[in-house]
C-alpha positions, 0 to 999 in steps of 0.5 A, spaced: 679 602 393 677 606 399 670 606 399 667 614 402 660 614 405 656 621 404 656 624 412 652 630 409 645 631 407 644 630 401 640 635 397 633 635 395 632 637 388 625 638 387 621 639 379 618 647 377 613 646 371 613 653 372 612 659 377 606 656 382 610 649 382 616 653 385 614 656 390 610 650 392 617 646 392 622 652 396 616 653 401 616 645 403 623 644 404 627 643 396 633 645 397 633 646 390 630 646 384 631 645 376 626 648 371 627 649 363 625 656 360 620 656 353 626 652 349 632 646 350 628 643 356 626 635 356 618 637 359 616 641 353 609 640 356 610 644 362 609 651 362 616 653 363 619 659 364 619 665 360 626 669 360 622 674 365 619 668 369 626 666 370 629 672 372 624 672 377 625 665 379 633 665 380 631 672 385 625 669 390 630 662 390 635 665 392 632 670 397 629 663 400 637 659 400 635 655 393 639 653 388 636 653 381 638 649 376 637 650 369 635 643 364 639 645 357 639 637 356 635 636 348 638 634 342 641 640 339 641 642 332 646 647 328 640 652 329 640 651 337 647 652 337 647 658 334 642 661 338 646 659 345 652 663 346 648 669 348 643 665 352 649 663 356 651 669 358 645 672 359 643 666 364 649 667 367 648 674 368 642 672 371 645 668 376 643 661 375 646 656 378 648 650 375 645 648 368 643 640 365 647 638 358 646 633 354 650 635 348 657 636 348 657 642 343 653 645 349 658 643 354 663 647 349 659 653 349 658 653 356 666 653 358 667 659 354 660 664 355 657 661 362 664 658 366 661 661 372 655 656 372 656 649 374 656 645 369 651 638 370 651 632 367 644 630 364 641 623 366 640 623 358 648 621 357 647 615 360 653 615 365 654 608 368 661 608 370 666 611 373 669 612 367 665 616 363 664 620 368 671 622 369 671 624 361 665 629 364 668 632 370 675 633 365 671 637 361 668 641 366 663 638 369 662 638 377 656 633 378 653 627 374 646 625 373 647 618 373 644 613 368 638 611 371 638 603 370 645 603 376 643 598 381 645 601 389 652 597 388 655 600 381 653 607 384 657 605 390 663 603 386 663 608 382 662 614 387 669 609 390 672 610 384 671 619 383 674 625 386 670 627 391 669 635 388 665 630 382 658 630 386 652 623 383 645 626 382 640 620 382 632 620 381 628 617 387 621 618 385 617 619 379 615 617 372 620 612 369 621 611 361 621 605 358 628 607 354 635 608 356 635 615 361 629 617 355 632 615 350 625 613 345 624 613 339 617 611 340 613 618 339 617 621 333 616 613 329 609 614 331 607 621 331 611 625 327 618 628 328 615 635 331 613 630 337 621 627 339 622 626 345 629 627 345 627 634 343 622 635 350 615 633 346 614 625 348 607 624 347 608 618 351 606 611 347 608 608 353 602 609 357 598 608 352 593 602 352 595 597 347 591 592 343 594 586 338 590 587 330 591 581 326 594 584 319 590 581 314 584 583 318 584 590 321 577 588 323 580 583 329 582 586 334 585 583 341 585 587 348 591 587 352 588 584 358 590 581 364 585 578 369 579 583 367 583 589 367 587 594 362 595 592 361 600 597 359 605 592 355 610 598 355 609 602 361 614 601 367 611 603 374 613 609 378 619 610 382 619 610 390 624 610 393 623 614 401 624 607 403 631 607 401 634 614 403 639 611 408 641 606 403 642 611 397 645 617 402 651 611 404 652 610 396 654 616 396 649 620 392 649 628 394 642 629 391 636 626 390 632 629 385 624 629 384 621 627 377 616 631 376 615 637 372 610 635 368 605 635 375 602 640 377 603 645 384 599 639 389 604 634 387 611 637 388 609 640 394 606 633 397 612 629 394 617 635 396 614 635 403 614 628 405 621 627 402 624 633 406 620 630 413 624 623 411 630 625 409 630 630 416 630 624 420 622 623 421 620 615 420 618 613 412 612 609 414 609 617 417 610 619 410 608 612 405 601 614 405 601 621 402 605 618 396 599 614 395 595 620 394 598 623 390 597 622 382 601 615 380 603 609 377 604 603 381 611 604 385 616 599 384 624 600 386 626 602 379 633 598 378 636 599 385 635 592 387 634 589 381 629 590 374 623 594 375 616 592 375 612 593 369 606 596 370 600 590 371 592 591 370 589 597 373 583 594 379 580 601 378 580 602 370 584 608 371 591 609 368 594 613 374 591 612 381 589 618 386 586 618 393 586 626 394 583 632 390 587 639 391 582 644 394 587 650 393 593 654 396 593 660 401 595 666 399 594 670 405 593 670 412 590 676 416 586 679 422 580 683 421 578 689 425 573 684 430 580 680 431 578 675 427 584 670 424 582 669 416 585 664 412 585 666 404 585 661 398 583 661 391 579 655 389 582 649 384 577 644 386 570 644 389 569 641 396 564 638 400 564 640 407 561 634 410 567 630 408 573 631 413 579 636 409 587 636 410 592 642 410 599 640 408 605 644 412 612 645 412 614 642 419 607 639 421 604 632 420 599 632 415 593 635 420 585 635 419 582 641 418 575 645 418 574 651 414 569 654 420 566 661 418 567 659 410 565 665 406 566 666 398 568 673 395 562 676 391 564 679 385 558 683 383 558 686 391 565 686 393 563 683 400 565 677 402 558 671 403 557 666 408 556 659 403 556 651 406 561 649 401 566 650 395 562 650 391 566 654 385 573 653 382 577 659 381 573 663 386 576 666 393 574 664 400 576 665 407 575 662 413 577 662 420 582 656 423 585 654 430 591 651 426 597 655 425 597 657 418 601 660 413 601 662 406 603 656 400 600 652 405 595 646 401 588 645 403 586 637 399 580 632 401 581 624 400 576 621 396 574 615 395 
């Protein structure tokens, strides 16, 4: 068997919870996105896409060259069949570009009223052969978004082994489940049916901080610990693989695929800009640290090279580990009648001026940045107040910079 290595670069598929995380991932260099409207989405936490927000969204990525890609990927009931024909057509109108499927009643429906929309297979089917994949491709589908537990090697084989129109999508970084390709029943026994997972409404007992109870004694009850911190018996840690890119282009995977659409607007554009500086051929080791930033559980590998970790003892008493705080985005940039060169932003977080911030740009390194001249919008007088600090959340500021800035970038400071 002839083995093919992937001389294209591949995609950077980014996460959108919803409008403010697509424009951060378009603005630092996804490729494309995938995102869910109000329903058949596997993130019903998020904020998602109202039908309008969608129409919208298909429009700005494409005037910015990104794909959107649709997750249509719960567990379908007769009810949801009935609705999906003429929200179908309706997305095809639109201009969506690809949609993710689980359920093969949907992927009937989508033959006859979206054929114009590529038909991706969702990571929820648990593709891990060669196989199985071209069962889906001779039902239509153009790419697979293999089973999570495949190791670099059988990916490889089985990109060997498929046509080359049969693009591999694969995860590369984010939150991982305990189940197969989120196959749990964990939050529907223990919350109610409502709280399914494989209907997009996981409450996540994975993450949750067990103790043992002695059944004839509720009374007596064991921490789980190890070595004096909390343990999470069924939490495994959080996928990285920036490390890796090289290995897994030559696999033959076409799109890496950014977990995410829970997280808000400062993780997709933290984690979509230090992939896309990687995958444009800059060092792994510049970027490593930004990962550590931003809100996560301990990193392992995932099953690329083996089992995973699971998650150990947290040193700090925290579930999720973060290094940075998110200060807010610029929304616009400008000179005034003096020849001044303003930056704008709406506050997401308070700032201390005596510690140091950064600014997260496309095509930059991540660079340290005084907010000189900082002033805040007074409401009551409609004029701008010189202030010391970042005192508010939600309030406007401006200030003047000798760095070359521009709208979407991030402003965030380290903390300790």
């Amino acid at each position: 068997m002839t083995e093919r290595t992937n001389t294209a670069k591949p995609e950077l598929l980014a996460p959108a919870g919803g409008p403010e995380q697509l424009r951060e991932a378009i603005h630092f260099g996804a490729d494309a996105v995938y995102l869910a409207g109000k329903r058949w989405g596997m993130r019903a936490a998020a904020d998602n896409f109202f039908p309008e927000e969608l129409e919208r969204a298909v429009s700005y990525a494409h005037a910015h060259n990104v794909q959107i890609h649709l997750t249509l990927n719960t567990l379908m009931s007769d009810e949801d069949i009935a609705e999906l024909p003429g929200y179908l057509r309706w997305i095809q109108s639109i201009g969506v570009d690809a949609i993710i499927v689980a359920d093969l009643g949907v992927m009937r429906l989508w033959k006859k009223y979206a054929p114009q929309v590529e038909l991706h297979v969702s990571t929820q089917d648990s593709v891990m052969n060669a196989e199985a994949a071209r069962a889906y491709a001779a039902l239509g589908a153009s790419r697979i978004v293999v089973a999570r537990e495949l190791s670099i090697k059988a990916i490889k084989r089985m990109k060997a082994a498929l046509p080359p129109t049969l693009t591999l999508e694969t995860f590369v970084h984010g939150s991982m489940c305990m189940a197969y390709s989120g196959r749990c029943l964990l939050s529907a026994a223990l919350v109610g049916p409502e709280r399914s997972a494989n209907r997009g409404a996981c409450t996540q007992p994975c993450r949750w901080n067990w103790r043992i109870a002695e059944g004839d004694d509720p009374q007596r009850v064991l921490p789980v610990e190890e070595e004096g911190g909390r343990f999470y018996v069924l939490s495994a840690s959080d996928l990285c693989m920036l490390d890796h890119l090289k290995e897994l282009q030559d696999a033959g995977i076409d799109s890496f695929k950014i977990e995410g659409r829970n997280k808000g607007a400062y993780y997709v554009g933290c984690v979509t800009n230090a992939y896309r500086h990687v995958l444009d051929g800059e060092d792994p080791e510049l970027w490593r640290s930004e990962l550590d930033k931003v809100s996560h559980r301990p990193y392992s590998t995932g099953f690329y090279f083996g089992q995973p970790k699971q998650v150990g003892a947290f040193e700090r008493g925290e579930d999720y580990i973060r290094d940075r705080l998110f200060i807010g985005s610029i929304t616009k940039t400008y000179a005034d009648d003096g020849g001044n060169r303003w930056t704008e932003f709406v506050s997401r977080n308070k700032a201390d001026m005596t510690e140091p911030l950064v600014v997260l740009s496309p095509h930059h390194p991540i660079r340290a940045i005084s907010l000189t001249d900082l002033e805040q919008w007074d409401e009551k007088t409609q004029g701008w107040v010189p202030c010391v600090a970042v005192h508010a959340t939600s309030a406007r500021y401006r200030f003047t910079s000798e760095l070359s800035l521009e709208t979407l970038d991030m402003l965030a400071q380290d903390v300790e």
